[in-house]
N, C-alpha and C positions, 0 to 999 in steps of 0.2 A: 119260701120267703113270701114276707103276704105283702100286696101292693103300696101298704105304706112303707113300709122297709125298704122296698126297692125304690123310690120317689125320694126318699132320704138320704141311700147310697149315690145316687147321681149328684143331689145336691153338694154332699159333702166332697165328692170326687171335684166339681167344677171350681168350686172355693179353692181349693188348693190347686190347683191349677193355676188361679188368679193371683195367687199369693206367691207362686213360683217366679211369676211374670215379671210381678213389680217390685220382690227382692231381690232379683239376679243380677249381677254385676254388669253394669253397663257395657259395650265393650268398646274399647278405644279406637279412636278412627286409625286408619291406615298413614303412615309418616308418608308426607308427598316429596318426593323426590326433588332438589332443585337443580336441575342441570346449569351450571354456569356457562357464560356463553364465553366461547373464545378469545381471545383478544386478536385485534387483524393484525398483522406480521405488516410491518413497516419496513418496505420496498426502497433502500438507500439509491439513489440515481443520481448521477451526476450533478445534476440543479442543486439537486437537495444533501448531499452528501458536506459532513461537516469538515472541511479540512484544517479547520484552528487543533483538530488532534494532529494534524503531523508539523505543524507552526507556519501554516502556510494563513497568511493572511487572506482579506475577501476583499480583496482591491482589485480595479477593474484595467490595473499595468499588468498584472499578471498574462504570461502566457504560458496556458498549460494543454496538456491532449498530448503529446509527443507526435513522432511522425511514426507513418503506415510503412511497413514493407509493400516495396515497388517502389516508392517517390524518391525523388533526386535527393541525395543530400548535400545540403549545402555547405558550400565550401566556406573556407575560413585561414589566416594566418595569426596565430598564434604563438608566444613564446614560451618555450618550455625550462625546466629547470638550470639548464645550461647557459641558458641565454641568446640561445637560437631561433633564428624563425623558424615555425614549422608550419608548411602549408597544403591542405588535407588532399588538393589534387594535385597535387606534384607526388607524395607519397602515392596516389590511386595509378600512378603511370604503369610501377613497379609490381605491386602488393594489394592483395585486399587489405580494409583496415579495420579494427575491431576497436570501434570507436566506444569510450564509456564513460558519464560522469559521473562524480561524486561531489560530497555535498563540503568536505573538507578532512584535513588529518584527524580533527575532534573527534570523526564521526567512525562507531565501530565498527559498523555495520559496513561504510567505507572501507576501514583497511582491511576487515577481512575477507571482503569482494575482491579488492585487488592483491591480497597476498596468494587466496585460492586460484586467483588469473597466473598469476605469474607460477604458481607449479608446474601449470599446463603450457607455459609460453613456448617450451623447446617441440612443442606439438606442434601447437597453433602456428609458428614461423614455418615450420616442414610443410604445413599445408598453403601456406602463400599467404598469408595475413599476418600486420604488424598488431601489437597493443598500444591506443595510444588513448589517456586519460586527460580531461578538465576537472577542473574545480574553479570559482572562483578566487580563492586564496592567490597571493602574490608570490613571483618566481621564488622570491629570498625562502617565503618558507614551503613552499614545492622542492627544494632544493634539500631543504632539511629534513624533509619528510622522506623525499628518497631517497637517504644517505641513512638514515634510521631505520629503514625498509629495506633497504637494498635493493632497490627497485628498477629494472634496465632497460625502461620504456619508459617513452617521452609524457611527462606529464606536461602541460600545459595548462598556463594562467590567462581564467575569460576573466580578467579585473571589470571590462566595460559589460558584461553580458552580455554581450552580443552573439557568440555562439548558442549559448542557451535561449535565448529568445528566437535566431532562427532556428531550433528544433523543440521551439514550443515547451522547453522544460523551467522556464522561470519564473521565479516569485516573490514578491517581498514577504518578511517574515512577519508573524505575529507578534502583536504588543506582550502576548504572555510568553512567547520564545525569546522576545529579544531579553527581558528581564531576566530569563533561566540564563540567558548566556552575557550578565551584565557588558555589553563595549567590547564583548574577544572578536564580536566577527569583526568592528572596526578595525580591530590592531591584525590580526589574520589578515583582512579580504582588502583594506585600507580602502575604506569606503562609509563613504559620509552617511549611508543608508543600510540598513538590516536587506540585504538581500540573497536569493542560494538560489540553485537549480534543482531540479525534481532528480535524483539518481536515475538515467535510463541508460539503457547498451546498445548501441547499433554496429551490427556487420557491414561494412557498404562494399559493394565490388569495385572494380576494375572502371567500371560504366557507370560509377557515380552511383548507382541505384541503392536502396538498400536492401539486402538480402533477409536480416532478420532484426527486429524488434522487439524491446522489450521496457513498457513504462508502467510505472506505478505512483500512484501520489504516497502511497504507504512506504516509508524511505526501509522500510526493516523490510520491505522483498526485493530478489534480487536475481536477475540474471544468473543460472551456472552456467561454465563454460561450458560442459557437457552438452548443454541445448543450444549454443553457439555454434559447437563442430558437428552438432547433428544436421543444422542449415549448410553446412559449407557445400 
């Protein structure tokens, strides 16, 4: 090959080189990845906890928290479907008492808390505790609630809330519950105001104390008696 030949071959070799360069298919950048970020988990706490879901208003008559196991419980006389006083430490003389409110007969979550109590009730008496329920609904229809129930433990009418305000379980209701229940609490609970108690269950002993606890603002949980007889 004579030297112009070979000065020709390079030429033409580097041309096509140049030509490969700037016909080549560009190459697509890399997809960048977007990691979304978290959303932060919103920490419900008391303060901030909504209670207009269980119809519990935000007025500052409310008394809610329930009471601790260990604290005294406080006594009360109240009248039950019968028409009788019933007074919580004159019954503590004898018996422990397995004290429980509920919210009314309306409520299902109510009657099936105390229909499932009273299965267990020929236990609960052999072990030394009576069952004895509040609501604030009026005796007439506590009367007819445990006649419809068959029910063989003293219910008891708080019409002034007074029992539920000393164990901390009372409330006035919300403007959007009282509307769900147009005027029935009045003609039930004969009360010129929307008012209920928090459904809570307390054991109390002998010495007034109470032995076990159980509150929720959430009216759909509920105390078993299983976890009752497991304190005794």
């Amino acid at each position: 090959m004579t030297k112009f030949h070979f000065l020709l071959s390079l030429i033409v070799t580097a041309l096509l080189a140049c030509k490969s360069e700037t016909t080549a298919p560009a190459q697509a950048p890399q997809e960048q990845k977007v990691v979304e970020q978290e959303k932060p988990v919103k920490v419900m706490t008391e303060a901030t906890l909504d209670l207009g879901q269980y119809g519990i208003s935000n007025d500052p008559a409310n008394k809610l928290g329930g009471l601790k196991v260990g604290a005294t419980a406080p006594d009360f006389t109240l009248i039950d479907q019968r028409g009788n006083d019933v007074n919580l430490y004159a019954m503590l003389k004898d018996k422990s008492v397995l004290l429980t409110f509920y919210r009314g007969h309306w409520c299902g979550y109510c009657s099936k808390q105390l229909a499932s109590y009273t299965e267990g009730l020929s236990e609960l008496r052999k072990a030394g505790a009576e069952l004895v329920a509040i609501s604030p609904e009026t005796t007439v229809v506590n009367k007819s609630f445990t006649k419809d129930m068959a029910f063989d433990f003293p219910i008891l009418s708080d019409d002034d809330h007074s029992a539920s305000k000393d164990y901390m379980g009372y409330y006035k209701v919300s403007d959007k519950f009282v509307e769900k229940f147009s005027g029935k609490l009045l003609k039930w609970n004969n009360d010129t105001e929307s008012q209920l108690n928090v459904p809570a269950t307390y054991l109390i002993g002998k010495d007034h104390k109470i032995k076990y606890a159980y509150y929720d603002n959430d009216y759909s949980k509920r105390a078993s008696l299983a976890d009752v007889m497991a304190a005794m």
